[in-house]
C-alpha positions in Angstrom: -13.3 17.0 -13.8 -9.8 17.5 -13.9 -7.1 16.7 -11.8 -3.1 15.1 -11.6 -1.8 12.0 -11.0 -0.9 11.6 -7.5 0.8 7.9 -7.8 0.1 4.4 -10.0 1.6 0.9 -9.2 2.9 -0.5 -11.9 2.0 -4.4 -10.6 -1.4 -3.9 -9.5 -2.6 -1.6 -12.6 -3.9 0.9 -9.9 -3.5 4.4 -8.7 -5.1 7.6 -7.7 -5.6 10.9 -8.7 -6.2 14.6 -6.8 -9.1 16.5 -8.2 -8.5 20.1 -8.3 -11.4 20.1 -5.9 -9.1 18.6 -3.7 -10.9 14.7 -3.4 -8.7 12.2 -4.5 -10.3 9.3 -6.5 -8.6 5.8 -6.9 -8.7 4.5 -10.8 -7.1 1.3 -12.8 -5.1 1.3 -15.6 -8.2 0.4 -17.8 -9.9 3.5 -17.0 -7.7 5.4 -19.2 -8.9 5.6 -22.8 -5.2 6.3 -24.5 -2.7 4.0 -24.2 0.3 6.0 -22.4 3.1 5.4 -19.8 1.5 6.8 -16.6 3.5 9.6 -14.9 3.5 10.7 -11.7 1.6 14.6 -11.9 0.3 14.3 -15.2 -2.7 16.1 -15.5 -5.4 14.4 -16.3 -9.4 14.7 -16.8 -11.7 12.1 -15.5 -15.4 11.2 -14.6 -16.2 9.9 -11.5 -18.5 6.7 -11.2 -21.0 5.7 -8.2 -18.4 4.1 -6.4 -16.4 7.2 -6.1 -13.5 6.6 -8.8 -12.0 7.5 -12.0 -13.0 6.5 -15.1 -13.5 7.6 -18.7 -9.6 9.2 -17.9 -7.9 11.5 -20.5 -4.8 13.2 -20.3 -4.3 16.9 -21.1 -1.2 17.8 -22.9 0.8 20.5 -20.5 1.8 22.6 -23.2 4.3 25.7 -21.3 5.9 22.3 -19.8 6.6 20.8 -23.3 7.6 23.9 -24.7 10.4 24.6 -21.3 11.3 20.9 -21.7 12.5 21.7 -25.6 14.2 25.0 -24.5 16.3 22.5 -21.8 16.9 20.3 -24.5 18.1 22.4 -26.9 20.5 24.4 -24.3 21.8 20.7 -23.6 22.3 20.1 -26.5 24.2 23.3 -26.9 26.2 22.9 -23.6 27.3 19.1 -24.9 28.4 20.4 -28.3 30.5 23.1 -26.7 31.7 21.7 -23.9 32.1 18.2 -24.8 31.9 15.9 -22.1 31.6 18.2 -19.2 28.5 19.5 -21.3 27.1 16.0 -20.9 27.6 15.9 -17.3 26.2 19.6 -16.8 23.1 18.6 -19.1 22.4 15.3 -17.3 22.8 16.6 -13.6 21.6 20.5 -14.2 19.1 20.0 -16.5 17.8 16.5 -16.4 18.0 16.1 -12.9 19.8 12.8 -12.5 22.2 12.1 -9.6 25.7 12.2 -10.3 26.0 8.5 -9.5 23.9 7.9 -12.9 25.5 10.5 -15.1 29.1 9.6 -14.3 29.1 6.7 -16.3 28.4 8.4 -19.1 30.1 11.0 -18.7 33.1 8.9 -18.7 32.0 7.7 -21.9 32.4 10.9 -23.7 35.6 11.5 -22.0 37.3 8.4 -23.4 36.0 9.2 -26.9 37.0 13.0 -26.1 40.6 11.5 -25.9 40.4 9.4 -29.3 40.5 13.5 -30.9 44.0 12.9 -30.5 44.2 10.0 -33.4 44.0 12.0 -36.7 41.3 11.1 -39.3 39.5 8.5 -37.5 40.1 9.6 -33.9 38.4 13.0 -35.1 35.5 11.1 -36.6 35.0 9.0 -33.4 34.6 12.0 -31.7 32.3 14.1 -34.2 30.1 11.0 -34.3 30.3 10.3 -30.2 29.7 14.1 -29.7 26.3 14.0 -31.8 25.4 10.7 -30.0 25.7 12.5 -26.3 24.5 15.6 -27.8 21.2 13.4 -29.0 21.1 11.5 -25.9 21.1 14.6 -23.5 18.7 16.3 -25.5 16.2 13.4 -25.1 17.0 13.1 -21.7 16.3 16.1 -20.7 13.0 16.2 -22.7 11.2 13.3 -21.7 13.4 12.3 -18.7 14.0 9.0 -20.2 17.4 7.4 -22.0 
């Protein structure tokens, strides 16, 4: 059977799935036969026991959703590289959907190194090497949805 994580708590190891015939089935942690970090939706495909839950639980790679998260990484990584710091803030609230309370910080980051372009020499390679750090950063970001 398969079906998508509706929720999992962390503290208690449990959570439950919706089968795509539309029952929902509560499972623990130990059910699942790969170790993974549990995501809300993730699709998944189970057996169910006598007692009504999941077990025997595998997940099942969402490949158009990998393949549009690497297109969104690569355009942010694009956007950073030509448009510097704002890039970073477009890439972290556009694309990786964080709140602008998160990516300020950040952002603010790459300004500051933005402004040691005005040193020559080592100013420009602060930047060049800050740049490709946000530029990394964003692009992993927005692919997995995790710094």
């Amino acid at each position: 059977m398969t079906g998508r994580i509706l929720g999992f708590d962390d503290t208690s190891k449990t959570g439950t799935i919706s089968g795509d015939s539309g029952n929902r089935y509560d499972f623990i942690k130990d059910s699942f036969k790969e170790k993974i970090e549990l995501k809300k939706e993730m699709k998944v495909d189970f057996n169910v026991n006598d007692e009504n839950q999941a077990v025997d639980i595998y997940t099942i790679r969402d490949l158009a959703q990998e393949n549009a998260n690497t297109a969104f990484g690569l355009i942010a990584i694009a956007i950073t590289f030509f448009f510097g710091f704002i890039g970073t803030l477009i890439s972290r609230v556009a694309l990786a959907k964080q709140s602008f309370g998160v990516a300020i910080i950040p952002t603010l980051i790459h300004f500051v190194i933005t402004l040691l372009i005005l040193i020559p020499f080592i100013g420009w390679l602060v930047y060049l090497i800050g740049t490709a750090y946000y530029m990394y950063k964003n692009y992993i970001l927005t692919t997995t949805g995790r710094e």
